[in-house]
Biopython code that builds the backbone (N, CA, C, O; Angstrom):
import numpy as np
from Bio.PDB.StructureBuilder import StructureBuilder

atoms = [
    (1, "UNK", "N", (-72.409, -71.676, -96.951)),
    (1, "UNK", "CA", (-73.203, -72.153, -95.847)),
    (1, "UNK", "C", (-73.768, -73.512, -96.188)),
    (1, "UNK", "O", (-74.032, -73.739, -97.369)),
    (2, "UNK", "N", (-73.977, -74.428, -95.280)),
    (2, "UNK", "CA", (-74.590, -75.665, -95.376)),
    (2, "UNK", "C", (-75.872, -75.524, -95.611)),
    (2, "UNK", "O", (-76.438, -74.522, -95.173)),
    (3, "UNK", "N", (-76.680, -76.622, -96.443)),
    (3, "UNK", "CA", (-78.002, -76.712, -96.166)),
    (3, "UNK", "C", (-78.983, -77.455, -95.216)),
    (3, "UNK", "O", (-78.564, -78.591, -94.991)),
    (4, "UNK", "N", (-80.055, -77.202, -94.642)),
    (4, "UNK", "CA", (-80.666, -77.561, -94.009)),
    (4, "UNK", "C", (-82.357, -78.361, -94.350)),
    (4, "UNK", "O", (-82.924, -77.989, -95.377)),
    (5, "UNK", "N", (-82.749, -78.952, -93.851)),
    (5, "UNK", "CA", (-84.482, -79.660, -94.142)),
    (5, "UNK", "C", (-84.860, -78.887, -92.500)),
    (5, "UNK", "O", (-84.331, -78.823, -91.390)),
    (6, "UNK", "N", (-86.002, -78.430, -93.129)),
    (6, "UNK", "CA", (-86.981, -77.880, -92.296)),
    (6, "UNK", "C", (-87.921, -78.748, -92.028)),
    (6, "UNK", "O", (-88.051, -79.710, -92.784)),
    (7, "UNK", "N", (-88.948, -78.564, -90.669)),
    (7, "UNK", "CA", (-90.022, -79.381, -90.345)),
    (7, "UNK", "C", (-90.604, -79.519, -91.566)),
    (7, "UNK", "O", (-90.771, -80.738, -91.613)),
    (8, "UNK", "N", (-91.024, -79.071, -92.587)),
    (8, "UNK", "CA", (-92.628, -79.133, -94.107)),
    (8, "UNK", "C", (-91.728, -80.410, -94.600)),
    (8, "UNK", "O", (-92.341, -80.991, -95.496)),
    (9, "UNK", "N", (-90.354, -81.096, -94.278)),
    (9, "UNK", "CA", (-89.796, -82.109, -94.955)),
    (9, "UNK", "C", (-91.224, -83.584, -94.318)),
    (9, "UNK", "O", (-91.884, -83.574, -93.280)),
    (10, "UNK", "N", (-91.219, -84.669, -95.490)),
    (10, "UNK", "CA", (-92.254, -85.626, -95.634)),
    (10, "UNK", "C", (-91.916, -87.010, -95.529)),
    (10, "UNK", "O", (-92.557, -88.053, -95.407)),
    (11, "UNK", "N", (-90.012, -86.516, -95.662)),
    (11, "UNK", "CA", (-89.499, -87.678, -94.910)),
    (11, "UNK", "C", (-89.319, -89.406, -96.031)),
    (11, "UNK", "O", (-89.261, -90.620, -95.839)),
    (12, "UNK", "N", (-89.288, -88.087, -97.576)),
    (12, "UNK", "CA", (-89.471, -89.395, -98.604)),
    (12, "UNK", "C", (-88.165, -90.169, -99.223)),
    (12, "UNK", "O", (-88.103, -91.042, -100.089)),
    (13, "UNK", "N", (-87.026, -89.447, -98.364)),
    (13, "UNK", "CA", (-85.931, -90.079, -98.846)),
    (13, "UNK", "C", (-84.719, -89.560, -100.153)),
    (13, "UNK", "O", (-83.612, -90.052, -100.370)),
    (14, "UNK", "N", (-85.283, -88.619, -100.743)),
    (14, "UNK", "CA", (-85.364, -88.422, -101.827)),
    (14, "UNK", "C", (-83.838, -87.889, -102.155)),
    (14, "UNK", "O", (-82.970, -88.337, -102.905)),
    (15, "UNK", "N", (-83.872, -86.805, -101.327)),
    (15, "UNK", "CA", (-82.177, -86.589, -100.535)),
    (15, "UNK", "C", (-81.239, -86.800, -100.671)),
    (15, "UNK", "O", (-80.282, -86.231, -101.195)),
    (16, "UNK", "N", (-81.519, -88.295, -99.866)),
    (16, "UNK", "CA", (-80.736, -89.091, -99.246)),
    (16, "UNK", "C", (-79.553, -89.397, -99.887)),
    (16, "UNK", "O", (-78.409, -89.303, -99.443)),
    (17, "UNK", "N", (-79.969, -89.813, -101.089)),
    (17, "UNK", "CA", (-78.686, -91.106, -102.593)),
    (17, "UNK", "C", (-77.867, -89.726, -103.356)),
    (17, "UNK", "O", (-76.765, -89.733, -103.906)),
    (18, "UNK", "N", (-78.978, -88.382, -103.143)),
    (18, "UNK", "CA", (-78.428, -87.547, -103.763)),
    (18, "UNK", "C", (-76.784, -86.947, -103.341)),
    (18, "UNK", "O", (-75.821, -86.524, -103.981)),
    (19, "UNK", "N", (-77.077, -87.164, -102.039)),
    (19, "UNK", "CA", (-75.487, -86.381, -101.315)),
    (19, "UNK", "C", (-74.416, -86.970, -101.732)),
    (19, "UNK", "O", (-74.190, -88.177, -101.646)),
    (20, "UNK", "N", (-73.663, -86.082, -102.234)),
    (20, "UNK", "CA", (-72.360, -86.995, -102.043)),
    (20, "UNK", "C", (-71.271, -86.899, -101.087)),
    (20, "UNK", "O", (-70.189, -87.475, -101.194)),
    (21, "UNK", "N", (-71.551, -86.305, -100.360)),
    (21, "UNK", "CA", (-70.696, -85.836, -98.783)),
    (21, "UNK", "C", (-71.767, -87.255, -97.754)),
    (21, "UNK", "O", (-71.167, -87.534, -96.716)),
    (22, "UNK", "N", (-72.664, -87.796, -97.864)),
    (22, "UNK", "CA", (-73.053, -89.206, -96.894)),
    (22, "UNK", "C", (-73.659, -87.833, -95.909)),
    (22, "UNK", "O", (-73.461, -88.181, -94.745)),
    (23, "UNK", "N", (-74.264, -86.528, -95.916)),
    (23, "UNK", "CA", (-74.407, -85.937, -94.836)),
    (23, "UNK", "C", (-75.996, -85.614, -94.251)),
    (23, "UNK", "O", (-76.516, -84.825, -93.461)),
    (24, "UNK", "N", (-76.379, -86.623, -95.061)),
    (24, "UNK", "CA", (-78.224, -86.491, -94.902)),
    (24, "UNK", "C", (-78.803, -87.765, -94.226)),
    (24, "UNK", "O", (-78.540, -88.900, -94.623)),
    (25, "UNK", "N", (-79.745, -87.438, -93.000)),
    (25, "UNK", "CA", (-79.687, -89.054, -91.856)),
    (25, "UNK", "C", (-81.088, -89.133, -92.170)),
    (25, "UNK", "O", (-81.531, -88.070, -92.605)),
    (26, "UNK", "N", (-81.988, -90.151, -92.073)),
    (26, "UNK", "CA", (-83.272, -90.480, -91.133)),
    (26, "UNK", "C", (-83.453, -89.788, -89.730)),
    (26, "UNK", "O", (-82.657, -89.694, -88.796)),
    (27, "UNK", "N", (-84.512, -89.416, -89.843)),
    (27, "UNK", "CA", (-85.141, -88.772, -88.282)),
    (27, "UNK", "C", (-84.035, -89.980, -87.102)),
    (27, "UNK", "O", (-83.663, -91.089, -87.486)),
    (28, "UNK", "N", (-83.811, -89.585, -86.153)),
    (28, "UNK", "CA", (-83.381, -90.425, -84.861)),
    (28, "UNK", "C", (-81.831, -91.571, -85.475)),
    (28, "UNK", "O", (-81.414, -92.627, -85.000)),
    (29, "UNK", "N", (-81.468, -90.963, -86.368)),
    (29, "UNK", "CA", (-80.449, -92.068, -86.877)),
    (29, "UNK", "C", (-78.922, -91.519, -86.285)),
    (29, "UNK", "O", (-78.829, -90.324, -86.006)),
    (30, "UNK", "N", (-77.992, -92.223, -86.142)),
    (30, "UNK", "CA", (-76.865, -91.318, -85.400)),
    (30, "UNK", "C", (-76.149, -91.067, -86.837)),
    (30, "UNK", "O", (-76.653, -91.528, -87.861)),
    (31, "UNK", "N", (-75.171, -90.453, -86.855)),
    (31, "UNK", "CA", (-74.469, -90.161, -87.599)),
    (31, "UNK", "C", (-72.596, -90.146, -87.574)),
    (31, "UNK", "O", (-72.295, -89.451, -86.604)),
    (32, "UNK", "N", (-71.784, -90.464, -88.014)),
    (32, "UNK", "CA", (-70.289, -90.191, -88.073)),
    (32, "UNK", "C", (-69.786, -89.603, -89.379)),
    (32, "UNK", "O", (-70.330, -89.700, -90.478)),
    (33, "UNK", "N", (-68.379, -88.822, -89.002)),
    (33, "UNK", "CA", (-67.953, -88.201, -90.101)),
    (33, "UNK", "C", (-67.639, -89.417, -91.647)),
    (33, "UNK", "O", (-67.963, -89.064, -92.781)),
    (34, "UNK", "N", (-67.127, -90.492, -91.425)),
    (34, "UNK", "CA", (-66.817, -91.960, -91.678)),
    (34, "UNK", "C", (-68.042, -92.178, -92.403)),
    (34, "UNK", "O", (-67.713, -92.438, -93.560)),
    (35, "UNK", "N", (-69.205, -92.198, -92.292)),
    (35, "UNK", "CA", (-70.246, -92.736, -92.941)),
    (35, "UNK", "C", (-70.350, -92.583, -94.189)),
    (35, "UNK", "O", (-70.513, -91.420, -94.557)),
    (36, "UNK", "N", (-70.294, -93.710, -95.298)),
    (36, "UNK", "CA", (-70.318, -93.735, -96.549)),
    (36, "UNK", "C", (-68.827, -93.328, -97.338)),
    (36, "UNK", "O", (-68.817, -93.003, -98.526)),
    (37, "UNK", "N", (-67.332, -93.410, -96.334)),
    (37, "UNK", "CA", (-66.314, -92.862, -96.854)),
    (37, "UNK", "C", (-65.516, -93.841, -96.147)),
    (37, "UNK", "O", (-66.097, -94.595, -95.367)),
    (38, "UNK", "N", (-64.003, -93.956, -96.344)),
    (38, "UNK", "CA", (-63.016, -94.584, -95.486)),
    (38, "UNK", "C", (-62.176, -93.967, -94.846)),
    (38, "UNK", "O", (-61.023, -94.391, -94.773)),
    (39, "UNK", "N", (-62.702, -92.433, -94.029)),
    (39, "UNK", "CA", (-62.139, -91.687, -93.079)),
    (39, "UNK", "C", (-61.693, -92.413, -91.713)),
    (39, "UNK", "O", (-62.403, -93.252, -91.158)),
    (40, "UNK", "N", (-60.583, -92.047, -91.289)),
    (40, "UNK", "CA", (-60.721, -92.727, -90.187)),
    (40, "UNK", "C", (-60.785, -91.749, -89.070)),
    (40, "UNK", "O", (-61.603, -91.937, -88.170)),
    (41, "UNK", "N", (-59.702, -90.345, -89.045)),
    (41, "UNK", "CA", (-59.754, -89.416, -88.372)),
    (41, "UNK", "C", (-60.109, -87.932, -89.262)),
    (41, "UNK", "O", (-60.145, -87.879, -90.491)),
    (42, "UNK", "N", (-60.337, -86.854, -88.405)),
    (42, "UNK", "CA", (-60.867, -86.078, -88.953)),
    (42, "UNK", "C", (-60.339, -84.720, -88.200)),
    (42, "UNK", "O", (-60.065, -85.000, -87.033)),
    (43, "UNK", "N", (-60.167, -83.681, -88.424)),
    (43, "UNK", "CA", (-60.217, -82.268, -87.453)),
    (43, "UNK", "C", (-61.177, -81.696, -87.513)),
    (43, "UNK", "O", (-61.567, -81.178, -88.560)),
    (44, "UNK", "N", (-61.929, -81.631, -86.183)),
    (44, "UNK", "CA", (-62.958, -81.207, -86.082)),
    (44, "UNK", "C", (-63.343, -78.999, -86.277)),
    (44, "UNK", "O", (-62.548, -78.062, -86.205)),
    (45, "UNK", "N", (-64.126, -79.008, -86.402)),
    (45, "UNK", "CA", (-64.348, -77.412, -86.338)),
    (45, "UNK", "C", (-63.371, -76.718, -85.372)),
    (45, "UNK", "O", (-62.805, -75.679, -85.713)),
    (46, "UNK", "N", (-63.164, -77.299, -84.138)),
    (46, "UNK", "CA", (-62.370, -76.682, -83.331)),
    (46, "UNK", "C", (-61.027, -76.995, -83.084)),
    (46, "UNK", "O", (-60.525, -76.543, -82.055)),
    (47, "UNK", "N", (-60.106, -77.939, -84.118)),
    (47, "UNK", "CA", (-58.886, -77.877, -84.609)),
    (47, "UNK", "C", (-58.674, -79.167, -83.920)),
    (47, "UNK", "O", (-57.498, -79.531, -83.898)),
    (48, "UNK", "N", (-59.857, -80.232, -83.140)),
    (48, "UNK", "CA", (-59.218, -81.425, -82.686)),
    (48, "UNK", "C", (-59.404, -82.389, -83.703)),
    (48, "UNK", "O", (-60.249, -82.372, -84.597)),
    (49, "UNK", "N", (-58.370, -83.383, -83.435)),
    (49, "UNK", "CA", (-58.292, -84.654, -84.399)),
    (49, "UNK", "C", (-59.319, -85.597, -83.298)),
    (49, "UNK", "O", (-59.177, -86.034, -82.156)),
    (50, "UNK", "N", (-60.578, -85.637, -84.496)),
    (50, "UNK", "CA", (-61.715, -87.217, -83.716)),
    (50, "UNK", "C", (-61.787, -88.117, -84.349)),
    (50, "UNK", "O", (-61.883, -87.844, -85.545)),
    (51, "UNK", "N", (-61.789, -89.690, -83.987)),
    (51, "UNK", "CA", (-62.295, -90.748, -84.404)),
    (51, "UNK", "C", (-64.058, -90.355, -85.681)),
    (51, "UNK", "O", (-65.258, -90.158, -85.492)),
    (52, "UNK", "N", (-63.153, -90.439, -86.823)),
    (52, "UNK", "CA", (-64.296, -90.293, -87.686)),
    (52, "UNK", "C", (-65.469, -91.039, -87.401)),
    (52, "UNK", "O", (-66.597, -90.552, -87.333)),
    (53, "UNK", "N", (-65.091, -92.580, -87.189)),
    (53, "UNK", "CA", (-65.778, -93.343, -87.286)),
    (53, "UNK", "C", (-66.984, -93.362, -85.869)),
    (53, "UNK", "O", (-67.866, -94.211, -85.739)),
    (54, "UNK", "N", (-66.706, -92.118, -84.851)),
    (54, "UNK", "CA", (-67.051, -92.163, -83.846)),
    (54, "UNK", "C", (-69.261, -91.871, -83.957)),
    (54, "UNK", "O", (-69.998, -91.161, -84.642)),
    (55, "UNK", "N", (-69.358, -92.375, -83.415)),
    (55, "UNK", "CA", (-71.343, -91.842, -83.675)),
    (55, "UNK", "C", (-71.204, -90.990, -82.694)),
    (55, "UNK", "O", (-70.582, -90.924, -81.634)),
    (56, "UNK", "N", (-72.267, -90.062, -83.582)),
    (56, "UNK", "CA", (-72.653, -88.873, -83.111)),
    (56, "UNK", "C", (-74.212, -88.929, -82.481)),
    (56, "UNK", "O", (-74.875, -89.889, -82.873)),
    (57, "UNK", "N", (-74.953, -87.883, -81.426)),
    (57, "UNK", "CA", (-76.359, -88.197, -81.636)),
    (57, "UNK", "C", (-76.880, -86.961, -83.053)),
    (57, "UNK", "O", (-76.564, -85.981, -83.728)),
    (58, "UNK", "N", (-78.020, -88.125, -82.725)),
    (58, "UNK", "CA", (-78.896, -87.428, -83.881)),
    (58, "UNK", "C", (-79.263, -85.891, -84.220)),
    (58, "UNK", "O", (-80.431, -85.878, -83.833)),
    (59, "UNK", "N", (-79.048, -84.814, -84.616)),
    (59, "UNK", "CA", (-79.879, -83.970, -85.033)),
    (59, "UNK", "C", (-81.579, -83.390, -84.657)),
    (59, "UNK", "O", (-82.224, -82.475, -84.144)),
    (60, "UNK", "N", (-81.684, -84.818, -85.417)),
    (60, "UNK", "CA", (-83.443, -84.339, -84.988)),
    (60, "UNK", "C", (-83.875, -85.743, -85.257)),
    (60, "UNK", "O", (-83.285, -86.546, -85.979)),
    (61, "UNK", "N", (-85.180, -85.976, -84.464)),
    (61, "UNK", "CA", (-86.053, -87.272, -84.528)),
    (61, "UNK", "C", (-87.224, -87.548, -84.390)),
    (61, "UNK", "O", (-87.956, -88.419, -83.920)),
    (62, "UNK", "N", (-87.263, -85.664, -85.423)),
    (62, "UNK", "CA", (-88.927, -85.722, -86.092)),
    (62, "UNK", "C", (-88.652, -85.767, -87.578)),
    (62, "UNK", "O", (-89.642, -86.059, -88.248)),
    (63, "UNK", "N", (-87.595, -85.555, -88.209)),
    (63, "UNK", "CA", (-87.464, -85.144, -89.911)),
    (63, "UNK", "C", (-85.822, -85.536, -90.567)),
    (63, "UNK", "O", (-84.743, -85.553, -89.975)),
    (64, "UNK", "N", (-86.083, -85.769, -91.714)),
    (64, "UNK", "CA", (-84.047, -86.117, -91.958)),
    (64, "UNK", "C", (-83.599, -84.986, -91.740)),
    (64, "UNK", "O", (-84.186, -83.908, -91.651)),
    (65, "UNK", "N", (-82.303, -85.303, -91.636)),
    (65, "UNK", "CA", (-81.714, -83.463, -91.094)),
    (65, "UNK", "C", (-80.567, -83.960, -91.762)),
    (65, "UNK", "O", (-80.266, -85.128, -92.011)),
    (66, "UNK", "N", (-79.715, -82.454, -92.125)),
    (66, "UNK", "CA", (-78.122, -82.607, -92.842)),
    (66, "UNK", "C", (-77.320, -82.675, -91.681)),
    (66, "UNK", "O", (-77.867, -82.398, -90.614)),
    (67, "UNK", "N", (-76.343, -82.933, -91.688)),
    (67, "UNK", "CA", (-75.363, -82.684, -90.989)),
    (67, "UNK", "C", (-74.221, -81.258, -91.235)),
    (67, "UNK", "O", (-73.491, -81.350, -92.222)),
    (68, "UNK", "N", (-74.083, -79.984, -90.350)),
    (68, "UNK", "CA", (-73.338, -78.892, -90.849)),
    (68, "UNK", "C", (-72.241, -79.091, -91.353)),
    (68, "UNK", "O", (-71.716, -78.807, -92.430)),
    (69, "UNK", "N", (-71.827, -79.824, -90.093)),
    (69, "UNK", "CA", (-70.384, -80.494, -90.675)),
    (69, "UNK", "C", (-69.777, -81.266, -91.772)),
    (69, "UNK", "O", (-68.563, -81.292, -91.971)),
    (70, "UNK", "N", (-70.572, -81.839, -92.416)),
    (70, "UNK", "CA", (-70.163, -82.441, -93.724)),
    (70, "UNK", "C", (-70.884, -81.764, -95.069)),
    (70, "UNK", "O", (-70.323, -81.913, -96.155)),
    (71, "UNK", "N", (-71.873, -81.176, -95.001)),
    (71, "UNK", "CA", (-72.357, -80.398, -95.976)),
    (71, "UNK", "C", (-71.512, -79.478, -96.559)),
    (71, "UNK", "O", (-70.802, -78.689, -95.935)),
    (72, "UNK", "N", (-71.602, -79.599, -97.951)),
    (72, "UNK", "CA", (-70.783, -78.835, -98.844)),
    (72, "UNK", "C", (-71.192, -78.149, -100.033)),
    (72, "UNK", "O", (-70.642, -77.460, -100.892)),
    (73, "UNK", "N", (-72.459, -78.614, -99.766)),
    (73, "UNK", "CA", (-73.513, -77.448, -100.879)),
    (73, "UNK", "C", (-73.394, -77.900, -102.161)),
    (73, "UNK", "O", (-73.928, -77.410, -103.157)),
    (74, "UNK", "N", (-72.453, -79.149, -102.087)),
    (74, "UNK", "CA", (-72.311, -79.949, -103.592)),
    (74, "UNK", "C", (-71.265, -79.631, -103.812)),
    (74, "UNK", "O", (-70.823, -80.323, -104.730)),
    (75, "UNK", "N", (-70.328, -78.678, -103.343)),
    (75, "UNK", "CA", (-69.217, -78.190, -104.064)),
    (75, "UNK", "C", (-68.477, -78.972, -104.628)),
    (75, "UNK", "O", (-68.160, -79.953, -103.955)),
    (76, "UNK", "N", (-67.910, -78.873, -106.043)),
    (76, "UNK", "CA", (-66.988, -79.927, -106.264)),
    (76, "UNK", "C", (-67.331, -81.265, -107.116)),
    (76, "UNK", "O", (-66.730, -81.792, -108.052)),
    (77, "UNK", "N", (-68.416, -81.582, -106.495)),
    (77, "UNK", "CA", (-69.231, -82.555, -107.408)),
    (77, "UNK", "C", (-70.391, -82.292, -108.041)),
    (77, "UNK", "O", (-70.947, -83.179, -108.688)),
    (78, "UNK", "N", (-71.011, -80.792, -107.918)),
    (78, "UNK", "CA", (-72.417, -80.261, -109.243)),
    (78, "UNK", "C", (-72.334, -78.843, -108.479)),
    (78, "UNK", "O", (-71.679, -78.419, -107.527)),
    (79, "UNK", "N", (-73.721, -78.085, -109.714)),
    (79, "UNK", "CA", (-73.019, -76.994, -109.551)),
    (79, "UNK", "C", (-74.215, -76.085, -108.840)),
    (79, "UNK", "O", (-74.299, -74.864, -108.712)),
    (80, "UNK", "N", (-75.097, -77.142, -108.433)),
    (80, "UNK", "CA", (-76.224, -76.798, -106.777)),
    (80, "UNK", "C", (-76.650, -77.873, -106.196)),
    (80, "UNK", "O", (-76.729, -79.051, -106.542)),
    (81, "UNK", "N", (-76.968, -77.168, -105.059)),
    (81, "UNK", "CA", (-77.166, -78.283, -103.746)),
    (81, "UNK", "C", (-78.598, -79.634, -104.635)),
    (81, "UNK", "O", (-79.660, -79.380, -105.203)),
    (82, "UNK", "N", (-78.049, -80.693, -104.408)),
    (82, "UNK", "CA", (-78.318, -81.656, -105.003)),
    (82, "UNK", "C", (-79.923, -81.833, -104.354)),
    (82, "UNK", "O", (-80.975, -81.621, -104.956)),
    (83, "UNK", "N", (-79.760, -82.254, -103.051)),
    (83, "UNK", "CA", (-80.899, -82.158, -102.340)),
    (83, "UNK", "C", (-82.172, -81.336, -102.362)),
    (83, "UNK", "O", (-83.289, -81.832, -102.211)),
    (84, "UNK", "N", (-81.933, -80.042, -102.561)),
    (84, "UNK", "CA", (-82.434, -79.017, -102.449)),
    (84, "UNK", "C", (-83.291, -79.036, -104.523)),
    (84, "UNK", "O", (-84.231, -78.417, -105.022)),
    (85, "UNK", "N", (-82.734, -79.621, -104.838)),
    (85, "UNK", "CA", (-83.130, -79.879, -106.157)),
    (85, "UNK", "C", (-83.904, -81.433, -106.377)),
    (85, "UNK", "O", (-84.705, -81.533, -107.306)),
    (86, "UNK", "N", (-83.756, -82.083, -105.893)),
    (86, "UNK", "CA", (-84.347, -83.298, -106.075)),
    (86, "UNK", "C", (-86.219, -83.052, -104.583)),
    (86, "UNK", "O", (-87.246, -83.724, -104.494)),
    (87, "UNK", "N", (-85.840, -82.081, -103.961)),
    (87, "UNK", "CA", (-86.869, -82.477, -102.575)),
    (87, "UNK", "C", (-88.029, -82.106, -103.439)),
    (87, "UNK", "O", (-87.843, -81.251, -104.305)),
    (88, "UNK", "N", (-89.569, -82.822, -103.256)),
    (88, "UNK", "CA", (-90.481, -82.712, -103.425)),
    (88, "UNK", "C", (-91.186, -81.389, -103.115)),
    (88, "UNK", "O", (-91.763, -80.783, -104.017)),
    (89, "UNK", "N", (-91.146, -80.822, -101.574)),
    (89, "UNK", "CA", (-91.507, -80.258, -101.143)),
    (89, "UNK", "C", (-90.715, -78.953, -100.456)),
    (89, "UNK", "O", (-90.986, -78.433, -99.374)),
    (90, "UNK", "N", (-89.652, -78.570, -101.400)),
    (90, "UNK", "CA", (-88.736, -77.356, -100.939)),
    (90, "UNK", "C", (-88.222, -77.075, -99.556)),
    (90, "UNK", "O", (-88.006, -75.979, -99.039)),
    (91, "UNK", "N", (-88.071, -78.254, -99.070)),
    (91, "UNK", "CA", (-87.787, -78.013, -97.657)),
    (91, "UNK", "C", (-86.202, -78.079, -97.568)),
    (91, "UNK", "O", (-85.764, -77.799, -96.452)),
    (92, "UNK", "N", (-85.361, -78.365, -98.437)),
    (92, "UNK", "CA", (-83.844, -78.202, -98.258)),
    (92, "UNK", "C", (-83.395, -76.663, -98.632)),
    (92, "UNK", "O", (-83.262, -76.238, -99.779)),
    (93, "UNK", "N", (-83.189, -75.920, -97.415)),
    (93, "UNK", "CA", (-82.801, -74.062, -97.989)),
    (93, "UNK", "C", (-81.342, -74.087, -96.912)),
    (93, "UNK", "O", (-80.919, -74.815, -96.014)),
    (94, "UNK", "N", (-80.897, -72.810, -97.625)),
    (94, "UNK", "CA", (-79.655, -72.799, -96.873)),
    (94, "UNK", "C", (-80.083, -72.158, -95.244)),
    (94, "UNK", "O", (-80.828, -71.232, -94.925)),
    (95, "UNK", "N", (-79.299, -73.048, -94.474)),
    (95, "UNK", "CA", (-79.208, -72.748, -93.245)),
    (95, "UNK", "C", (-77.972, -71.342, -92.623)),
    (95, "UNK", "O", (-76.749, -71.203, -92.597)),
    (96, "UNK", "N", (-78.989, -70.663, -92.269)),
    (96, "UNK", "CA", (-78.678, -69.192, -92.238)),
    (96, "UNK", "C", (-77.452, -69.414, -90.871)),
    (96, "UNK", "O", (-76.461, -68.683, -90.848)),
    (97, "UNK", "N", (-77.639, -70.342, -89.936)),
    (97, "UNK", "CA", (-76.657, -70.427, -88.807)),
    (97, "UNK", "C", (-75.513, -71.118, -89.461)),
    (97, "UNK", "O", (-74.602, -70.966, -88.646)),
    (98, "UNK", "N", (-75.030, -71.807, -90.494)),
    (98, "UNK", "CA", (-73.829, -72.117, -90.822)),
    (98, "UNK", "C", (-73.699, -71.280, -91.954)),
    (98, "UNK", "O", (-74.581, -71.489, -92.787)),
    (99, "UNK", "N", (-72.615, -70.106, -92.353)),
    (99, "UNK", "CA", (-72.346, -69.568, -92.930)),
    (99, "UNK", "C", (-71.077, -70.076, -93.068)),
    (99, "UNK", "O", (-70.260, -70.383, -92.199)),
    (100, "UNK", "N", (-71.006, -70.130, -94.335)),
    (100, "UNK", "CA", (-69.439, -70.333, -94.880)),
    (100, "UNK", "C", (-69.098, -70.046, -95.940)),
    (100, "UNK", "O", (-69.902, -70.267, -96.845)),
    (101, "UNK", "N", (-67.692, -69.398, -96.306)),
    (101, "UNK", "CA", (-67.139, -68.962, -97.466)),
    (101, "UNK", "C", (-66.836, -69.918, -98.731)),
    (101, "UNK", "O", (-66.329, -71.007, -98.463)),
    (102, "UNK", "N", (-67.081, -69.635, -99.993)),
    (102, "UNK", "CA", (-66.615, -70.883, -101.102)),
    (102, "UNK", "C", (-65.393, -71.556, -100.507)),
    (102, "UNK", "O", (-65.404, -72.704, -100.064)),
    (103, "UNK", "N", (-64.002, -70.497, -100.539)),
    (103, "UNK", "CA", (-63.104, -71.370, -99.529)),
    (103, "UNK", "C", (-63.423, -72.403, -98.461)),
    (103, "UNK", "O", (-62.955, -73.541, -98.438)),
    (104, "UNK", "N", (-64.053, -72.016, -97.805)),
    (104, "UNK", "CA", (-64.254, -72.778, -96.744)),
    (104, "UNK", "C", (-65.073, -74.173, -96.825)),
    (104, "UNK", "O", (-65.020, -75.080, -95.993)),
    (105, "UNK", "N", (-65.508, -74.156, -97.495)),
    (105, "UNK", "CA", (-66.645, -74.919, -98.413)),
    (105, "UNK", "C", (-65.906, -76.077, -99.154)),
    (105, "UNK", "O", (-66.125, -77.267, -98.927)),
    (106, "UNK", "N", (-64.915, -75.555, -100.158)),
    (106, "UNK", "CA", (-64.032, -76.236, -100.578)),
    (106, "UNK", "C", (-63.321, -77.118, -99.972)),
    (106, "UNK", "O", (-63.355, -78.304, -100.302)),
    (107, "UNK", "N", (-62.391, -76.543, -98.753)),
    (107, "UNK", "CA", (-61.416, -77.285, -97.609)),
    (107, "UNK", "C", (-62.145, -78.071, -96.951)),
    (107, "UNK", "O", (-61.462, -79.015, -96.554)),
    (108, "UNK", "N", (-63.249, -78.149, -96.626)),
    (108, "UNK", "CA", (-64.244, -79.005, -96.338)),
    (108, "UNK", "C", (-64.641, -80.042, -97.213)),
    (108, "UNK", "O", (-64.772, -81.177, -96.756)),
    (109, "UNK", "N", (-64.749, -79.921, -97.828)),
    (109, "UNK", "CA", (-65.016, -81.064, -99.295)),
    (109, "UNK", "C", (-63.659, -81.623, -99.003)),
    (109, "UNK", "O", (-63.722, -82.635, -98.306)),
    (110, "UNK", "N", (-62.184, -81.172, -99.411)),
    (110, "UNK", "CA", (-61.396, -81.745, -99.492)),
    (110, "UNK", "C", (-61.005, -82.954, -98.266)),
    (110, "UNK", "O", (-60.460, -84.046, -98.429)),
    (111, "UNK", "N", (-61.452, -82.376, -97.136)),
    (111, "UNK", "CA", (-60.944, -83.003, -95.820)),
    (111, "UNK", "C", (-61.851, -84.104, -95.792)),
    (111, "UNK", "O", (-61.462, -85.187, -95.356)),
    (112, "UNK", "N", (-63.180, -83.929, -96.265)),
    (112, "UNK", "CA", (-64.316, -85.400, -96.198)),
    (112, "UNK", "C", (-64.093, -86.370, -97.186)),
    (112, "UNK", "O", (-64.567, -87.505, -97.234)),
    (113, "UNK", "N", (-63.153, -85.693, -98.152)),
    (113, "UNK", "CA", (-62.619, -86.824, -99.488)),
    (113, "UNK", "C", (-61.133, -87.128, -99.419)),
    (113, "UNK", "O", (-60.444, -87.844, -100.146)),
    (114, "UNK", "N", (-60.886, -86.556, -98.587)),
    (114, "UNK", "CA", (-59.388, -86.811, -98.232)),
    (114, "UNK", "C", (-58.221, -86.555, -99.426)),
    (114, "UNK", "O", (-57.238, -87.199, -99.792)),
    (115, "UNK", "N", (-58.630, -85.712, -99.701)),
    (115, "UNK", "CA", (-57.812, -84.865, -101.358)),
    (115, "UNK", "C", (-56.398, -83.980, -100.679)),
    (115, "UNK", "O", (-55.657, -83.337, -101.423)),
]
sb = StructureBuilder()
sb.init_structure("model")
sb.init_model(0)
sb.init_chain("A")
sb.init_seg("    ")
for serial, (resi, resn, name, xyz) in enumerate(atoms, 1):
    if name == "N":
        sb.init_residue(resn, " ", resi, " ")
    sb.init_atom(name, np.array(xyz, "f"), 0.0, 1.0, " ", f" {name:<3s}", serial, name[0])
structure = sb.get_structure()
C-alpha cells in the first residue's frame, strides 16, 4: 500500500528530497507522472497509455500529500518508507485505501523507472 501525510503534517518539507519515486507535492501544487524522471508515457491504473508529462490537479491544498500512484513505499531503493522516517511529526502512515501487494509495488517501481 502507498503512504499517505495526514492533516497533524507542518508542512516542513522534510519528505520531500527523501522520495525517490518524485511522489510527494506542496499543498495546491499539481503534479505529473514525469516529474523528477524522463517518462514520457505511462499506463495508467486502468490499462490506458497517458501523457506522463500531463499535470494533474492537486491532492490537497491544505498539507503535502503523496501521490498513490507513484508511491512505492521505497521499494527497491531502502528498506522503509523514507518519508515516514525522516517526518518530524509522524504524519506519513500507510494509507489504508491503497492497498497493494509487494508484487504490485514492485511493477510499479519498475514502470516509474522504466526498468
Amino acid at each position: 500500500m502507498s503512504i499517505k501525510i495526514t492533516n497533524e503534517c507542518v508542512n516542513c518539507g522534510a519528505c520531500v528530497i527523501e522520495c525517490p519515486n518524485n511522489a510527494i507535492y506542496e499543498e495546491g501544487m499539481e503534479w505529473s507522472y514525469s516529474d523528477g524522471t524522463s517518462l514520457e508515457g505511462i499506463l495508467n491504473h486502468r490499462g490506458e497509455n497517458i501523457n506522463a508529462k500531463e499535470k494533474n490537479e492537486p491532492l490537497s491544498y491544505d498539507f503535502f500529500y503523496i501521490v498513490p500512484e507513484k508511491c512505492t513505499e521505497c521499494r527497491g531503493f531502502h528498506d522503509v518508507p523514507q518519508c515516514a522516517a525522516v517526518c518530524p511529526v509522524d504524519c506519513c502512515v500507510k494509507d489504508e485505501k491503497n492497498i497493494e501487494s509487494i508484487n504490485e509495488l514492485n511493477f510499479k517501481k519498475n514502470k516509474l523507472h522504466c526498468e
